[in-house]
C-alpha positions as CSV (number, residue, x, y, z in Angstrom):
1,X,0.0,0.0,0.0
2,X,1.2,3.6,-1.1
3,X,0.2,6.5,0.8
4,X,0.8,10.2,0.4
5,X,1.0,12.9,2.6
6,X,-2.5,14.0,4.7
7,X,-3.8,17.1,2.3
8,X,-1.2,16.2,-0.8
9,X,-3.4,13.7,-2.4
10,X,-3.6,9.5,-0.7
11,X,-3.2,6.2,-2.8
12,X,-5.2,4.3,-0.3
13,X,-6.0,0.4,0.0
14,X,-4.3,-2.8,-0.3
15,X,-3.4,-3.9,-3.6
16,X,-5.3,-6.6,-5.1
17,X,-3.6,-8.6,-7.9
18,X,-5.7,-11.0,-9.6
19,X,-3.2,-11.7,-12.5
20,X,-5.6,-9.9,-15.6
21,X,-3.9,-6.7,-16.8
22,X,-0.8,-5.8,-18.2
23,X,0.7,-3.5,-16.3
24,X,2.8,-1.4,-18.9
25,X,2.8,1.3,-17.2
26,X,5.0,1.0,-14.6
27,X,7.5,-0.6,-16.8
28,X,10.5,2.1,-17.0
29,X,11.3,2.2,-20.7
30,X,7.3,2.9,-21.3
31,X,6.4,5.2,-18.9
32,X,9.8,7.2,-19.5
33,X,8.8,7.5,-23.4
34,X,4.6,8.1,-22.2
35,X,6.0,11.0,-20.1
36,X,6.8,12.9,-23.1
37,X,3.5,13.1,-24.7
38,X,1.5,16.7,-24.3
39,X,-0.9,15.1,-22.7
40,X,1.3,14.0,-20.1
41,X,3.5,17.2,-19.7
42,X,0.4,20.0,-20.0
43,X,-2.0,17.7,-18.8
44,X,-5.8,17.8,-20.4
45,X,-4.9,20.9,-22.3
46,X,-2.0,18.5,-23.8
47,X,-4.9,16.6,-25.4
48,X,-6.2,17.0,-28.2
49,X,-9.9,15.7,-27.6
50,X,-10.0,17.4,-24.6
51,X,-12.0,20.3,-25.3
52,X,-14.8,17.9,-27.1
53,X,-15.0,15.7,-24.4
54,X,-15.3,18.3,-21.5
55,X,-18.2,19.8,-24.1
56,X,-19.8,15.4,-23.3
57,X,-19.1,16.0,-19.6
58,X,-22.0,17.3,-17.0
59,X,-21.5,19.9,-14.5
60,X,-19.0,19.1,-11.5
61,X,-20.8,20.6,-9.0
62,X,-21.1,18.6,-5.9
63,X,-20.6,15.1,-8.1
64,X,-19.2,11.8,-6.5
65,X,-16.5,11.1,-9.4
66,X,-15.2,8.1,-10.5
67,X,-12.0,7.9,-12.6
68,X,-10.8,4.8,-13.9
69,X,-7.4,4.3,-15.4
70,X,-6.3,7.8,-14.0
71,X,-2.6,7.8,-14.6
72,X,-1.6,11.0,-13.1
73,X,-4.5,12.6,-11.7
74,X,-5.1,15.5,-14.3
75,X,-8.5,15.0,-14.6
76,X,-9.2,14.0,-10.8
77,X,-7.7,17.7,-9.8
78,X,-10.1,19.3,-13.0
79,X,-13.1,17.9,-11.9
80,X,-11.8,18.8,-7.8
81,X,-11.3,22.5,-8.9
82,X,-14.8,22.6,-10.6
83,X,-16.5,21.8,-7.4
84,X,-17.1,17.8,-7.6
85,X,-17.7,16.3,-3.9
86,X,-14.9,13.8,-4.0
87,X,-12.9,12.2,-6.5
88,X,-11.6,8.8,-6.3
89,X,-8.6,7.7,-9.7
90,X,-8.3,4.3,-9.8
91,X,-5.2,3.3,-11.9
92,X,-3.1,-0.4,-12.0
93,X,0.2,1.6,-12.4
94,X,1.9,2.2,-8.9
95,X,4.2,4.5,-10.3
96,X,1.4,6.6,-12.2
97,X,-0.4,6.6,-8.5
98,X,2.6,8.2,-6.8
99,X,3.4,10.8,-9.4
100,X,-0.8,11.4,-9.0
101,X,-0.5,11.8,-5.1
102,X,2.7,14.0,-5.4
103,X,0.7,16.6,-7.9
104,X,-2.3,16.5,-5.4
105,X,-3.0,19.3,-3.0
106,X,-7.0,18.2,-2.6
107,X,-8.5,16.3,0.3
108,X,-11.3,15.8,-1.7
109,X,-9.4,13.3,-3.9
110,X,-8.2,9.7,-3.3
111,X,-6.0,7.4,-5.4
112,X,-7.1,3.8,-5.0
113,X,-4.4,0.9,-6.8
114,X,-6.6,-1.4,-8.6
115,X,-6.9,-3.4,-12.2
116,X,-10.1,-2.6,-14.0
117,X,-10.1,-6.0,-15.8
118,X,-11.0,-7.5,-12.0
119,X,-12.5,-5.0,-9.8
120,X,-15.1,-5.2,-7.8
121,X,-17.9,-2.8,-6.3
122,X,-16.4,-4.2,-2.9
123,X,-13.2,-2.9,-3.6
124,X,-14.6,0.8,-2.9
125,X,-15.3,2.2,0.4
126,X,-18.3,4.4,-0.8
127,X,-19.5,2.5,-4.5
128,X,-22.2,5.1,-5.4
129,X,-20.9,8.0,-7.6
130,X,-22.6,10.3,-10.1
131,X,-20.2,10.2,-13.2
132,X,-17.8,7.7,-14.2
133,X,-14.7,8.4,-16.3
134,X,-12.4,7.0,-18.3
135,X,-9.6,8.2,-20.5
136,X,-7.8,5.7,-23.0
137,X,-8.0,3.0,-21.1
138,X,-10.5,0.5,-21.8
139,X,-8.9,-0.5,-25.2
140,X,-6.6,-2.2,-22.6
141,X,-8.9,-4.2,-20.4
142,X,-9.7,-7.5,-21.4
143,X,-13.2,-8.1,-20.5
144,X,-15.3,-4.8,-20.9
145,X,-19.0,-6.5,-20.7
146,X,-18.0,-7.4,-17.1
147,X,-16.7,-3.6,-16.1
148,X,-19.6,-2.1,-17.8
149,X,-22.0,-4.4,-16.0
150,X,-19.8,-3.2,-12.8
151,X,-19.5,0.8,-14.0
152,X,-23.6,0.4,-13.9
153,X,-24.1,-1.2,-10.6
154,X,-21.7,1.8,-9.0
155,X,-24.4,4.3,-10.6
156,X,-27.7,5.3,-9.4
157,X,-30.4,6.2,-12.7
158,X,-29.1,8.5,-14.3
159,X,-25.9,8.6,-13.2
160,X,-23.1,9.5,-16.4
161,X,-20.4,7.4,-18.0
162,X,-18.2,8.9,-20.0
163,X,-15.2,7.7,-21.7
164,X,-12.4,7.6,-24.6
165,X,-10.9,4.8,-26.0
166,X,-8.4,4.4,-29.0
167,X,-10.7,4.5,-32.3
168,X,-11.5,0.7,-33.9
169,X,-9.8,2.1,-36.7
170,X,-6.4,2.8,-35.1
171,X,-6.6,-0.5,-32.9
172,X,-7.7,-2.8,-35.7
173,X,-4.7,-2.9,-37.8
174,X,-1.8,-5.8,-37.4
175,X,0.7,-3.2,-38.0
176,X,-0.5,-0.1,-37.4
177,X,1.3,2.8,-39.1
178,X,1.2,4.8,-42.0
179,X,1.9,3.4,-45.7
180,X,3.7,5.9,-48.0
181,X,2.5,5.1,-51.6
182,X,3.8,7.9,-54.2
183,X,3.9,10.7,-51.5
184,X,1.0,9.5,-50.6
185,X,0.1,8.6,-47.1
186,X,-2.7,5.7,-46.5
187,X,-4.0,4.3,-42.7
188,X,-4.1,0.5,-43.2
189,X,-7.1,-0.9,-41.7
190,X,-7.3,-4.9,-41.7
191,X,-8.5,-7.6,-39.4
192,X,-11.1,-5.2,-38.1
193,X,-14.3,-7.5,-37.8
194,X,-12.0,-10.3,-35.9
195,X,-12.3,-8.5,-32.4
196,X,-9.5,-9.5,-30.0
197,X,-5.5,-8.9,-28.5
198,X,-3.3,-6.7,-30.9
199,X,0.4,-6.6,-29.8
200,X,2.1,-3.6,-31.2
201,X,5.7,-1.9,-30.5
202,X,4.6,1.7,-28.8
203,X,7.4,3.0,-26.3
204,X,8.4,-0.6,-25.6
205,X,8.0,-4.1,-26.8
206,X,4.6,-6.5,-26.5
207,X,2.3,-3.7,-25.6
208,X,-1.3,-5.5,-25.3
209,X,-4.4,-3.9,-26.7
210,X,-7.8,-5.5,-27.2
211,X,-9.5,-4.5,-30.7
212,X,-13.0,-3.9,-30.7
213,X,-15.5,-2.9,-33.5
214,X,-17.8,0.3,-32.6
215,X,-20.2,-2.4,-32.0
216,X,-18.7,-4.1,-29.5
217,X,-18.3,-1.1,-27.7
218,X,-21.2,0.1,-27.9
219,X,-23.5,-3.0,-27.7
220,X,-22.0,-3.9,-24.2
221,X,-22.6,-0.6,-23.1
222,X,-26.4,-1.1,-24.2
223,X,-26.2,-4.7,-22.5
224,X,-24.8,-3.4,-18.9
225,X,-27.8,-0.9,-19.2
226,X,-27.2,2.5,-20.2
227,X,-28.6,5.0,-22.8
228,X,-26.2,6.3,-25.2
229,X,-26.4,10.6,-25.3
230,X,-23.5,11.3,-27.9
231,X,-20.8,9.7,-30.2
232,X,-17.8,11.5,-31.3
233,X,-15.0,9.8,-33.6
234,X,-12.7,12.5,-32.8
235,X,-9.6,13.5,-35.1
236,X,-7.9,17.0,-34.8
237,X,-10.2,19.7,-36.3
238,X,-8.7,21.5,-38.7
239,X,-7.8,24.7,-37.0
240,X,-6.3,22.5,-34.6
241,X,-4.2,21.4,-37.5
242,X,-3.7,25.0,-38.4
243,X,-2.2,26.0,-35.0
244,X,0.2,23.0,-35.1
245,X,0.6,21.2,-38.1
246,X,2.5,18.3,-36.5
247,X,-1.4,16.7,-36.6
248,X,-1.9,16.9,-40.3
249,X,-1.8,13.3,-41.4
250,X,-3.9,12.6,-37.9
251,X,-7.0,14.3,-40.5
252,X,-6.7,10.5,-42.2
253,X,-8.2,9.3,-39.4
254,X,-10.6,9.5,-36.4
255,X,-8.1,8.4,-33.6
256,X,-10.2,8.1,-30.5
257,X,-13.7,7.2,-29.9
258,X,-15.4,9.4,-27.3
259,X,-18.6,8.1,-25.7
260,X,-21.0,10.1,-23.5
261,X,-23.9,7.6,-21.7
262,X,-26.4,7.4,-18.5
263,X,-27.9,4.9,-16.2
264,X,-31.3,3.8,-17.2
């Protein structure tokens, strides 16, 4: 167990390793390479889909929030500094956790070490919340029927789930990358209707993903019992493009799916 400093943010409860995820992120190579993304320097306004999915998110005000696959915190100190109740980031990297308790000033937050791919309602003190969200992390998780069907039972009617994932698009490809034909430039998409593990080279060797069709996400999310309120496949907008053109061949492509849904 990892703890932080009383008023500088707590990783609280004992870790419980059932053997399901991968946990890549605390392996040094990846997480030294992951640490150089914008996203992971300036935080949500690193990201590129940020400002679309904030537009998906309800108010913060006085929510119970739920953040799964947290990494370092940057959304668990937004939602804290728009008036959310509490805040609990639940993340299976230890050294993601400590980095996340470090940053934290709020005693309204709480860092729990868990792996989505096996948690439990019982692993949370207080297992009601009012929005639940995830950032690019369930592309990762083996089983997503089962965390859906446990995201639902943590919220009351009602309650929000929102998350990103990488796009089906971007995930379904054997060898994902960019094939140069004449100058050019063409996003290979193959395999996608075989839904399953893709192993790809991305910061280190033998990073796991699980490929799934927009189908599959979306029909477990209708099967664990929610309604769906909006869809993005989100790619850089144009003057996003225009303000830093290092995104231009990201217009080929959506790369992340962004999902906005409630408790029925």
């Amino acid at each position: 167990m990892v703890r932080g400093c009383i008023g500088e943010g707590t990783v609280v409860g004992a870790w419980k390793d059932r053997g399901v995820t991968q946990n890549i992120y605390d392996d040094e190579a990846f997480l030294a390479g992951y640490s150089t993304l914008d996203r992971s320097v300036h935080g949500l306004d690193g990201a590129l889909e940020w400002p679309t999915i904030r537009s998906m998110l309800p108010s913060m005000d006085d929510l119970r929030v739920l953040d799964l696959g947290c990494g370092f915190g940057w959304f668990c100190r937004w939602a804290a500094t728009q008036g959310a109740r509490s805040v609990v980031g639940v993340d299976v990297s230890e050294k993601m956790l400590e980095q996340a308790a470090a940053d934290t000033k709020s005693a309204a937050i709480n860092y729990r070490r868990l792996d989505l791919d096996s948690m439990l309602v019982s692993d949370l003190d207080d297992p009601t919340f009012d929005l639940v969200y995830s950032s690019l992390t369930l592309h990762y998780l083996t089983d997503l029927p089962r965390l859906f069907a446990t995201v639902a039972a943590l919220l009351p009617s009602g309650g929000h789930f929102v998350f990103s994932a990488e796009h089906p698009i971007f995930t379904a490809s054997r060898n994902p990358g960019f094939i140069e034909n004449d100058g050019s430039r063409t996003w290979p998409v193959d395999n996608y209707m075989n839904e399953g593990v893709r192993t790809t080279n991305w910061f280190a060797d033998g990073v796991r993903k699980q490929h799934r069709t927009i189908a599959g996400y979306l029909n477990a999310l209708l099967a664990a019992g929610f309604t769906l309120t909006r869809l993005e496949e989100f790619g850089p907008t144009e003057q996003q493009v225009a303000d830093d053109p290092r995104w231009v061949d990201e217009r080929h492509r959506p790369n992340f799916l962004l999902v906005a849904a409630q408790r029925t």
